[in-house]
C-alpha positions as CSV (number, residue, x, y, z in Angstrom):
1,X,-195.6,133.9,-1.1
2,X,-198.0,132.5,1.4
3,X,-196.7,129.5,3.7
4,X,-199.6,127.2,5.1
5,X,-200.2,126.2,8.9
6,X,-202.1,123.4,7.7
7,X,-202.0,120.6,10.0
8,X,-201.4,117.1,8.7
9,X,-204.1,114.6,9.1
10,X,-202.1,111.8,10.7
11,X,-198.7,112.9,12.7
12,X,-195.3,111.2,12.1
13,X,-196.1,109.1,14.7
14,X,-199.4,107.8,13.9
15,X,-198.0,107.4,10.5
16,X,-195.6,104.8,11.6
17,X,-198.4,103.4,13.9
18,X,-200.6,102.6,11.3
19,X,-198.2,101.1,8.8
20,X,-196.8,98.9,11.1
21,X,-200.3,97.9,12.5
22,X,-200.9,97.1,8.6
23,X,-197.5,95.2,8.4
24,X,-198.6,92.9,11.4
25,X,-201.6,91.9,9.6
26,X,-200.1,90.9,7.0
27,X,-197.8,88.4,9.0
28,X,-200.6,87.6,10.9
29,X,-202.0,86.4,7.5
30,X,-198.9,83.5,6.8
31,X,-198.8,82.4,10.6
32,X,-201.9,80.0,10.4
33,X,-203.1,77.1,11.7
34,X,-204.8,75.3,8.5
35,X,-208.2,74.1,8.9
36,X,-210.7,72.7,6.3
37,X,-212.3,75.9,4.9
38,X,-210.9,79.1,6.8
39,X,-207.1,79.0,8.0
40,X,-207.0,80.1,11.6
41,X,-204.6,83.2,11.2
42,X,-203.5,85.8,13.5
43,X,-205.1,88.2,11.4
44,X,-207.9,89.1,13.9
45,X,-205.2,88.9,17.1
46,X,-203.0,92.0,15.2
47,X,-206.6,93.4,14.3
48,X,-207.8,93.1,18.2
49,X,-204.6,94.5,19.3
50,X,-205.0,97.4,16.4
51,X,-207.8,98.5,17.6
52,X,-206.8,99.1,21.3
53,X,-203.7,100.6,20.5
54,X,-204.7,102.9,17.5
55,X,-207.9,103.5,18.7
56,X,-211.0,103.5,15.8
57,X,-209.4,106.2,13.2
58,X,-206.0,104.8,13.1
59,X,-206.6,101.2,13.6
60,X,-209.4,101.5,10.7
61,X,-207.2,103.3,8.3
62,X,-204.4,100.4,9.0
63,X,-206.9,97.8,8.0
64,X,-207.5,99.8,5.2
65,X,-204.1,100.3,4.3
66,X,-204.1,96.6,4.2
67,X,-206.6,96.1,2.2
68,X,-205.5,98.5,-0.3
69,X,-202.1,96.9,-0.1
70,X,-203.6,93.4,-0.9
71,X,-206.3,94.5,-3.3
72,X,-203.3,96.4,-5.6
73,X,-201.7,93.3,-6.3
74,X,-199.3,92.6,-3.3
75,X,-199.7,88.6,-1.9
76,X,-200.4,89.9,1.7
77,X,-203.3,88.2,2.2
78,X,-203.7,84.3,2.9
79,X,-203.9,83.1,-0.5
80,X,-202.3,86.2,-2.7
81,X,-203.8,89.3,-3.3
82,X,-204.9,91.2,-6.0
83,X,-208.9,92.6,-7.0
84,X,-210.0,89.7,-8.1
85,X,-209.7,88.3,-4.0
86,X,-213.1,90.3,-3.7
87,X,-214.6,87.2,-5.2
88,X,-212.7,85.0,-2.7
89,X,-215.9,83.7,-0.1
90,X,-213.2,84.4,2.8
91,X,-213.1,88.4,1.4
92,X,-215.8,89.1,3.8
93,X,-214.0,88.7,6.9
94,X,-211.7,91.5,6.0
95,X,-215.0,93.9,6.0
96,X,-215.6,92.4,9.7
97,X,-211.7,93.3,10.6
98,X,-213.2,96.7,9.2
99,X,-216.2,97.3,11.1
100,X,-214.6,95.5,13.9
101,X,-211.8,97.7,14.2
102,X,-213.5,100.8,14.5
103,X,-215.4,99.1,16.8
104,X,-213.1,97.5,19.5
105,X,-211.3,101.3,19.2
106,X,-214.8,103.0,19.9
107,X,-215.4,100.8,23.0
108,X,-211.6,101.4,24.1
109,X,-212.0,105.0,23.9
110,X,-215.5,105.2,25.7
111,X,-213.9,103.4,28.6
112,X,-213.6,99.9,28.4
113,X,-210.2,99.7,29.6
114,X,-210.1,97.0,31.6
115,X,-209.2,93.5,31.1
116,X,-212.8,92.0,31.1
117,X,-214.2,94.5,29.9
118,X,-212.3,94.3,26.5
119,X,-213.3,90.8,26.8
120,X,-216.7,91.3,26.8
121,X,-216.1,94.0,23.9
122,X,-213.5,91.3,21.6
123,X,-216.0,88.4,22.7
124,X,-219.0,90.5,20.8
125,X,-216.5,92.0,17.7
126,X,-215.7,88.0,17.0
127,X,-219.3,87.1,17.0
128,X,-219.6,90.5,14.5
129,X,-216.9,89.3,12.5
130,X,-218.3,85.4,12.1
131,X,-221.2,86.7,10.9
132,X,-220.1,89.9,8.3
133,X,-217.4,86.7,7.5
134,X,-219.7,84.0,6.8
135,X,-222.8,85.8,5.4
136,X,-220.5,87.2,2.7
137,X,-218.9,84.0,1.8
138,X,-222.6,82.7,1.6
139,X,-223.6,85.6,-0.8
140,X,-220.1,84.5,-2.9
141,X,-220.9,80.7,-3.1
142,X,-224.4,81.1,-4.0
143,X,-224.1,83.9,-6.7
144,X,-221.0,83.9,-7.9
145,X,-219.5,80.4,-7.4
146,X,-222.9,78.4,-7.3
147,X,-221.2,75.5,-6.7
148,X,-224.4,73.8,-4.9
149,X,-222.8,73.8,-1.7
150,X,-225.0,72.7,1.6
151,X,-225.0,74.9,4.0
152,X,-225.4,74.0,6.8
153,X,-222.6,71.7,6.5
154,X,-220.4,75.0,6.5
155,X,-221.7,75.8,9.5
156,X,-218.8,73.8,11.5
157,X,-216.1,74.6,9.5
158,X,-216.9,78.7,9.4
159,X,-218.5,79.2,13.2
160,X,-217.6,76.1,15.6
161,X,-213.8,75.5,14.8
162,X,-212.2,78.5,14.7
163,X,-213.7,79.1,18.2
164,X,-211.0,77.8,20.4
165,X,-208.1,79.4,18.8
166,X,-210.3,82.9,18.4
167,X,-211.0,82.4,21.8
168,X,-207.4,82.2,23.2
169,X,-206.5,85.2,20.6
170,X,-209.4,87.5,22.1
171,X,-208.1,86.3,25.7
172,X,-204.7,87.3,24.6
173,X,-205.3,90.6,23.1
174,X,-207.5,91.8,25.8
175,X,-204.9,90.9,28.2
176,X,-201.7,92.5,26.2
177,X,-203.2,95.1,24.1
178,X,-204.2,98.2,27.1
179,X,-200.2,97.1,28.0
180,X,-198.8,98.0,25.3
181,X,-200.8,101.1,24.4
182,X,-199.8,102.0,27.9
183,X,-196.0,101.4,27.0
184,X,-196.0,103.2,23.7
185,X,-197.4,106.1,25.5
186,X,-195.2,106.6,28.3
């Protein structure tokens, strides 16, 4: 009998890492400010804060583990949970936490370490996010609800007030987030 050296793909550690990066998201999802249209959430602050932490692997696979978590039935997102929230038009700003994810981790881990510089880098992921978030809920109100919606009167309600509260959670996140990857590596 033959024992195997195979390495695990995630250590203990990063185990733990993820799944409470994946719990926080899901808090983040019932602390909300609610505003016609989209809640603001702290969703994207636990996502921000992921990302720098985890780095792009890890903090990825925690917003999948969310999704996952959600998707299976489990009311962890804003308004319950289950498959049938793919049809929700808010659905596509989970894909942004996605993409953006990997990509706050990439820029962390390329160098941009510094408070303004993760600025700069969760200033551009938001304005990623607004669009994967809004384009999608475009594509569900016009094919799937086609509920004759204007939109350009979504405009306000999707991409000019959530700004102020995303701006004091990207402001926030850059600022705590290299701290306490700093911490939990010391």
């Amino acid at each position: 009998m033959s024992t195997s050296n195979k390495k695990s793909i995630f250590t203990i550690k990063e185990m733990a890492y993820i799944a409470v990066s994946a719990a926080l998201i899901a808090v983040g999802a019932f602390i909300k400010i609610p505003l016609p249209m989209v809640s603001l959430t702290l969703q994207w602050f636990f996502v921000m804060i992921s990302a720098v932490i985890l780095g792009k692997r890890n903090s990825t696979v925690s917003v999948l583990l969310y999704l996952f978590i959600g998707l299976c039935g489990i009311p962890v997102f804003t308004m319950g949970g289950g498959p049938q929230y793919v049809l929700y038009p808010t659905f596509g700003y989970f894909i942004g936490f996605l993409v953006c994810a990997y990509l706050i981790g990439l820029a962390y881990e390329k160098g941009a370490t510094k408070f303004w510089q993760l600025l700069i880098v969760n200033i551009i992921a938001t304005i990623i996010l607004y669009a994967i978030g809004f384009a999608y809920y475009i594509l569900v109100v016009v094919l799937y609800i086609k509920d004759g919606r204007d939109l350009a009167a979504l405009v306000v309600p999707f991409l000019v007030t959530p700004i102020p509260g995303d701006l004091i959670k990207i402001v926030l996140a850059s600022f705590i987030a290299p701290r306490v990857r700093k911490a939990l590596k010391s």
